[in-house]
C-alpha positions, 0 to 999 in steps of 0.5 A: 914449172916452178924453175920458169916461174923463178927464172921470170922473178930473178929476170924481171929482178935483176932487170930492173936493178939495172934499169935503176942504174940506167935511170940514175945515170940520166937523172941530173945531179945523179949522173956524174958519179956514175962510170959511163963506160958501164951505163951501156952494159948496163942498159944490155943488162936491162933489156935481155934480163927483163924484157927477152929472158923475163918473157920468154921464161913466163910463157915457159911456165904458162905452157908447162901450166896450161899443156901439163909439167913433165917432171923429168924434163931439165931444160932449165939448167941450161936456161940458168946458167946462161942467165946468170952468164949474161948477167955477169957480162953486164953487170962487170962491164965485160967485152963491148957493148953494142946497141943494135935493135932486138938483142943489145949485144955484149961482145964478150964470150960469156955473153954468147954463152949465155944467149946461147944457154938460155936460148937452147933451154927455152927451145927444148921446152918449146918443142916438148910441147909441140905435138900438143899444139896441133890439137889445141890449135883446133880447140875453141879456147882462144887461150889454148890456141894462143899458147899453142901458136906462142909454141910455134912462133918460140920454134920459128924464132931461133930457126930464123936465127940460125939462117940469118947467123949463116946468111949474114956478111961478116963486116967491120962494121959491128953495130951492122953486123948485129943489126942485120943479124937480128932484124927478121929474128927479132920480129919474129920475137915482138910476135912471141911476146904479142902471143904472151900479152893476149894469153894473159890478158885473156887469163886474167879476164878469166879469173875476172869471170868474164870468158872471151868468145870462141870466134876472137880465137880466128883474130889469133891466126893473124900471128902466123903469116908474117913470121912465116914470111920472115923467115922465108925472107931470112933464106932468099934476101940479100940484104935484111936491112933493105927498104922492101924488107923494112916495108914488110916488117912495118906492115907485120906490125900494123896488121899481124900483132895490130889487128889482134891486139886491138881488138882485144883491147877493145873488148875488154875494155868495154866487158872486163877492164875496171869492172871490179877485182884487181884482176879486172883492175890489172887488165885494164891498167895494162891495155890503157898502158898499151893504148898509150905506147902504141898510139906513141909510135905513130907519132915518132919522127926521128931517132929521139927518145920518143922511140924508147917512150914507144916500146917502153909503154908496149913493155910496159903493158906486158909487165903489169900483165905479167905482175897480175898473173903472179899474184894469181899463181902464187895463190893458185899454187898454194905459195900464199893464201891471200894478197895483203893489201900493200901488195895490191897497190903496187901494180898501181904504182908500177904502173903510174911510175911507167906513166910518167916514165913514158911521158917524160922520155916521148916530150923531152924527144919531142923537144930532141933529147937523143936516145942511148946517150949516157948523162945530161950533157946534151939538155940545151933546153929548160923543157927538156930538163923537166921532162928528164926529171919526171922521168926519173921520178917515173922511174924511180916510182916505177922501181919501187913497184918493181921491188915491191913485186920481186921481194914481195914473190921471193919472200912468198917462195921463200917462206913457202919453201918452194913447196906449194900445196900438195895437189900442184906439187 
């Protein structure tokens, strides 16, 4: 258990040095001292540390927390090494970098090696919980029934994988390679991370004293069909890129994670969010934040930054979620006996620095700044300037956060010598 809780703070580390980097190379006066041909691995390295590897090991850990820890179980040491394998691809520039939507790829040995790695541990760990899924999808908890679907959605999506690796065409072409080969698979990923966000936010009303009813565990169902359907259509389509098929993965995201996740939003903000304790505070802050980069996506038009203002605010959410299910651990564990002050502001200043963040990349989209474009070389526009630099100053803010977070988890670890009180040891 303790390995998957590790994993998550080097991931979310080690994603947001790079994010610090990608940030740096798009802030005027910062970029011209950065080599460019890196700013793509880098921006890889960013999002497959921190937003797949980073989510997939915490939900990891949640199960091995909720369903119980299996001392004898090492599905982590593959996990690890791949880790660390794509961490080097990127971080050295390694192969080519390949901007397709879902898994940013690096055309690099090492790189596949690592996915593959890591993807092998996290399976192994999902299907060693399987046969308690059965049971706690029957149970009136909604977080046992959340967990239990995460464990059924985590089996789904490399099963996905699989068929899309042997259905899809090879071609030239290899920005379509990659996107064919990880459109379905990768919605069956958002579906996994939707199932994370709900189980922490209902962890975090929990520990705020305030349980969700046993009906809003039926809304859970809703994560189910459309992966279902997904991989149905991973067998029998010709062309996972097609107009029908890009219909029906909207349409998964409007009702099968839209519907759930509103709905939840909505109770608690009207029972839990802001009504005292940083748990409270954390939970609120992370629905506000998602509010924001949903509501982002029905403004899109385009391919501009006010895409990656979209997912950066929904990410985002899941982040300060995760963050304040830290803190809860590391006490919970025996790791710490008290949060110091400092450490509760930082998901405060995570979270006004993702802000602006967001609202810096959607308005200079607005104004037609282009997304995954190294430098400032395309500002034509005062207003667009201004946007950028709030940007960076969001992120840089945003980053601090960040590192408070890391340092301050690691140090506590550290200082524990990853032993925590006796009874969880």
């Amino acid at each position: 258990m303790r390995a998957w809780f590790l994993l998550f703070v080097l991931s979310i580390g080690s994603g947001g040095f790079f994010a610090l980097l990608v940030a740096l190379a798009r802030t005027p006066g910062v970029s011209d001292y950065i080599p460019p041909q890196l700013f793509y691995h880098w921006l890889i390295g960013h999002v497959d540390l921190a937003l797949i590897i980073g989510f997939l090991s915490f939900l990891s850990f949640l199960w091995h927390r909720y369903f119980g820890e299996d001392r004898g179980s090492y599905d982590y040491i593959p996990a690890y090494l791949g880790t660390f394998l794509l961490f080097l691809s990127a971080l050295l520039g390694l192969g080519t970098a390949v901007h397709n939507n879902y898994v940013p790829t690096i055309v690099h040995p090492f790189f596949f090696a690592g996915i593959a790695l890591f993807g092998a541990g996290f399976a192994l760990s999902a299907l060693r919980f399987l046969p308690l899924t059965f049971r706690e999808l029957r149970s009136g908890d909604p977080l046992g029934n959340l967990l239990s679907i995460s464990v059924l959605l985590s089996l789904l999506m490399p099963s996905a994988l699989l068929i899309s690796y042997l259905r899809t065409p090879k071609t030239e072409e290899v920005y379509l390679y990659f996107e064919r080969l990880y459109w379905l698979p990768g919605h069956v990923h958002q579906f996994v991370n939707a199932s994370l966000l709900l189980a922490g936010w209902v962890i975090l009303s929990q520990v705020s004293g305030r349980k969700p009813p046993e009906f809003m565990r039926f809304l859970n169902l809703l994560l189910l069909p459309f992966p279902a359907i997904y991989l149905l259509l991973q067998i029998f389509a010709q062309d996972s890129l097609s107009p029908t098929i890009r219909m029906i993965t909207t349409a998964g995201y409007a009702v099968g994670i839209g519907i759930p996740t509103l709905a939840y939003a909505f109770y608690f903000l009207a029972k839990v969010a802001f009504r005292g304790g940083l748990f409270a505070n954390v939970l609120g802050l992370s629905v506000l934040m998602y509010a924001v980069g949903a509501l982002m996506g029905y403004l899109i038009a385009g391919s501009d930054l006010r895409i990656p203002a979209h997912y950066h605010g929904v990410i985002a959410s899941i982040l300060i979620t995760l963050m304040g299910l830290t803190f809860y651990y590391l006490k919970d564990l025996g790791f710490i006996s008290h949060l110091p002050g400092f450490v509760r502001v930082q998901p405060y200043l995570y979270g006004v620095g993702m802000l602006l963040f967001v609202l810096g990349l959607f308005w200079a989209g607005v104004y037609g700044a282009p997304r995954k474009t190294f430098g400032t070389g395309y500002i034509e526009s005062f207003k667009v300037y201004l946007f950028m630099l709030l940007m960076g100053v969001g992120s840089v803010l945003s980053v601090i956060g960040g590192v408070i977070f890391v340092l301050y988890v690691l140090s506590s670890i550290i200082r524990s010598n990853g032993h925590p009180r006796e009874e969880e040891a």
